[in-house]
N, C-alpha and C positions, 0 to 999 in steps of 0.2 A: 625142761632140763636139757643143759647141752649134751651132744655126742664128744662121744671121743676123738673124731674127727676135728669137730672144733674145737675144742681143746687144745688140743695139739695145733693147729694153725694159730689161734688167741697167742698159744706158747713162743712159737715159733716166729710169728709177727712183732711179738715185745720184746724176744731177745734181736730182731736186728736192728729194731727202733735204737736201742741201747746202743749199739755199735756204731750204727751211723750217726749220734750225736758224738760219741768217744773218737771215732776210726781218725779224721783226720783226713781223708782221700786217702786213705791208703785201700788196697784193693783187698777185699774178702776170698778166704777160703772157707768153703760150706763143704758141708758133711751133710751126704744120704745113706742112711744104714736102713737097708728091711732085714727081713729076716733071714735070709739067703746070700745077699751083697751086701757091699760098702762102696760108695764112689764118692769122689771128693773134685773140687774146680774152684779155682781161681777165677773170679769174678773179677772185673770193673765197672760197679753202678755207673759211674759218670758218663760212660761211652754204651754202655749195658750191653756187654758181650764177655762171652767167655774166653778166657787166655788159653788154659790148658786144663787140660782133664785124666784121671786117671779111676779106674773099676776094676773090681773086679769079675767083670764081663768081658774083658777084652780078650783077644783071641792067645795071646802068649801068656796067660795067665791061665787061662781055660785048658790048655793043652799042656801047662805044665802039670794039671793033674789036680792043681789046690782046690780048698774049699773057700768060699767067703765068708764063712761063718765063725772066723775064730779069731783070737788077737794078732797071730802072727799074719794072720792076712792082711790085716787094718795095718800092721806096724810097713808090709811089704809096699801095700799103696801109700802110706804115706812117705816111705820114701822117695817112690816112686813121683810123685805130685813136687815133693821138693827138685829133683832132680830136672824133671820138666819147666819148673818152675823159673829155677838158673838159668834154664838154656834161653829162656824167655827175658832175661835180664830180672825179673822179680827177686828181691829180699826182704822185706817185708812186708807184711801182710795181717791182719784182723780175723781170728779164728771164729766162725761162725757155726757154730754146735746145734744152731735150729731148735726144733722142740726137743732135744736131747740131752740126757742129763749127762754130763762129763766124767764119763765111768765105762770101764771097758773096752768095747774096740776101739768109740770116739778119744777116749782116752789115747791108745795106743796108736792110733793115725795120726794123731797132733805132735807125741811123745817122738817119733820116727819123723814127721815131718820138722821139729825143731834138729833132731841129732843130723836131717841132713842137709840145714843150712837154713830156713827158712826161721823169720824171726816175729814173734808176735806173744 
């Protein structure tokens, strides 16, 4: 019997299999949510480096006192990821949900990364 571990990687492996037959070159944004944070990045497989990054780990995030545990966190980085995004010249982009089912924070980081310019 598999672990849960693998499972969730099997999961996680198929959904980008998926994307990188669909994407097109166009550059992925991934979602890692545990149960305490949410961080999100703008990928480029082709070159395979990260563009821009945003968590909620970071030290202005940390100090303003929030939790990462909740939607309005998710919805705050995913503004935040678009806005970095732009300054990067990026607008669209391939949303990459990982082994995650698209509900709740993933939800709500994708929902706030579209309202704040980012297209996928």
């Amino acid at each position: 019997m598999k672990s849960a571990l693998e499972k969730n990687q099997r999961r996680a492996l198929r959904q980008r299999t998926k994307l990188r037959k669909t994407s097109g070159g166009r550059l992925r944004l991934t979602v890692f949510r545990s149960g305490k944070n949410i961080s999100a990045q703008i990928i480029d497989d082709l070159q395979g480096r990260t563009l821009c990054a945003a968590s909620t780990l970071e030290e202005t995030f940390r100090k303003a006192g929030k939790k990462g545990t909740d939607k309005s966190a998710a919805a705050e980085i995913g503004k935040l990821i678009a806005t970095r995004a732009s300054e990067k010249g990026v607008k669209q982009v391939v949303f990459d949900r990982g082994a995650y089912i698209y509900h709740g924070r993933v939800k709500a980081l994708a929902d706030a990364a579209r309202e704040g310019g980012l297209e996928f």
